[in-house]
C-alpha positions, 0 to 999 in steps of 0.5 A: 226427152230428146237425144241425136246421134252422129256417127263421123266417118272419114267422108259420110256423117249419119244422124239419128235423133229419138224423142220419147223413143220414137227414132225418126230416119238415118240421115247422111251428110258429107263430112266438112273438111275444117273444124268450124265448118262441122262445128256448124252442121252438127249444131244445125242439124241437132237443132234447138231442145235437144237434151243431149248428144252422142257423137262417134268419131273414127278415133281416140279422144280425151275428156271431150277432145279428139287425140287421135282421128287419123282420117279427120286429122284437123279435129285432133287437139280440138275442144269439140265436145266443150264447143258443141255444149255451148253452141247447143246448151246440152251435154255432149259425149264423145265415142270411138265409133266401134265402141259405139257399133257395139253398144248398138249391137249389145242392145239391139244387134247380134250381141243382144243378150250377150255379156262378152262380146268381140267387135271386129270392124273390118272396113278401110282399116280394122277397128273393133270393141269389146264388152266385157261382163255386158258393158264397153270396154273402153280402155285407160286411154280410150281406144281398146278393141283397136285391134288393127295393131295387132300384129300380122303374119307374115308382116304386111307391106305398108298402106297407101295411107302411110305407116305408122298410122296403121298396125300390122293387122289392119295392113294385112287384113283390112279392106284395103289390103285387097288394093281395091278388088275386094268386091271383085274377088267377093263376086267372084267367089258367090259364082263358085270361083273362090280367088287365091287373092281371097284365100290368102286374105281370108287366111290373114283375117281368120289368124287375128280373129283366132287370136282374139277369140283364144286371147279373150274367150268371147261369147261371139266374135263379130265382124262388122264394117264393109266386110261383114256384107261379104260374111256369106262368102268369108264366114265358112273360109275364116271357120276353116282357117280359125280351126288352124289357128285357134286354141280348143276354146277359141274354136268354140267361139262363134264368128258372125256378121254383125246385123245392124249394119252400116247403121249400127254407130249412129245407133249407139251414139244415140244410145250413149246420149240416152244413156248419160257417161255410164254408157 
């Protein structure tokens, strides 16, 4: 049997393809910029016999249909899954690329025994997953753990992207609301020198992750996307301000870097071509 992987970004598309449970390496491609252009690359590189496909996407879909993938807004309304199956002659699922990272997480990662789990992807926006008595939530319309629509305190200043493709959490705590200085600031804080950028950033991340660790009761929260490589830094910050925030039980919830890294959503999207629909 073989199944292939595609996790889509904004700009970087990963493959991994798995035959007989033997994975070969991750491979990067530049997103496309149209929809027939991806169309192309993602039947090239899956290549012929392949027996399905998983593919993750920055966004919501809809029986097979991207409906809301604000970094790749060309794709959305699109019949990409149906498109893709009669080029390649293989089932094709689609995925919220958090969904994903944490499916790879529950069955290989930080999460691996777990059976309630809180994915908390802070990169350029903030995303996440929940799985709940050990399988993805998946949500009525595809999109539960976005929790960057949680609300922010105190309310943030819109994103440079614009608003309101983005909620009050993800414009107060997601990578972008350091304008660019959060490699800066995370340096700076590895030197000992801990900035009150940081501080104050490290406050507003640590208040929806309180929230959701009070709200769900999680075995583990964890943090993936680019800021899970600044955990050594945050974690003892977030545990700090997450004792402020929390509820008794929520303070109890371990908060940790997700461990397979930037790899983590083309994994799961090779697992859920293995898994079939049930995944």
């Amino acid at each position: 049997m073989r199944h292939v992987g595609f996790d889509v970004g904004g700009t970087l598309l990963r493959v991994l393809a798995g035959s007989d449970g033997v994975r070969g390496p991750v491979a990067r491609h530049e997103v496309p910029r149209s929809y027939e252009a991806l169309l192309d690359l993602l039947a090239e590189l899956t290549g012929p016999g392949a027996d399905a496909v998983g593919i993750g996407l920055p966004g919501t879909s809809a029986e097979g249909t991207p409906v809301f993938v604000p970094a790749l807004p060309w794709l959305e309304g699109r019949p990409l899954a149906r498109d893709l199956e009669a080029r390649l002659g293989a089932p094709v699922r689609l995925g919220l690329d958090g969904h994903l990272t944490l499916l790879a997480e529950s069955v290989e990662g930080a999460a691996s025994g777990r059976r309630s789990a809180v994915l908390v992807a802070v990169g350029t926006g903030i995303g996440g997953a929940l799985l709940v008595d050990g399988r993805i939530w998946r949500g009525a319309h595809g999109s539960a753990g976005s929790w960057g629509w949680l609300q922010g305190e105190p309310e943030p200043a819109p994103l440079a992207a614009g608003y309101p493709a983005h909620g009050g959490f993800e414009r107060a705590a997601s990578g972008s609301a350091l304008g660019g200085r959060g490699p800066e600031l995370v340096a700076a804080a590895r030197e000992g020198r801990v900035p009150p950028e940081l501080e104050a950033y490290a406050v507003r991340l640590a208040r929806g992750i309180a929230a959701l660790a009070s709200t769900l009761d999680p075995e583990i929260v964890l943090v993936g996307g680019g800021m899970a490589d600044a955990m050594d830094v945050l974690g003892p910050m977030l545990a700090v301000h997450i004792e402020r925030f929390a509820s008794p039980d929520g303070r109890r919830v371990p908060v940790v870097a997700a461990a397979l890294g930037s790899g983590a959503g083309v994994v799961g999207a090779l697992l859920a071509a293995e898994i079939g629909e049930d995944w």
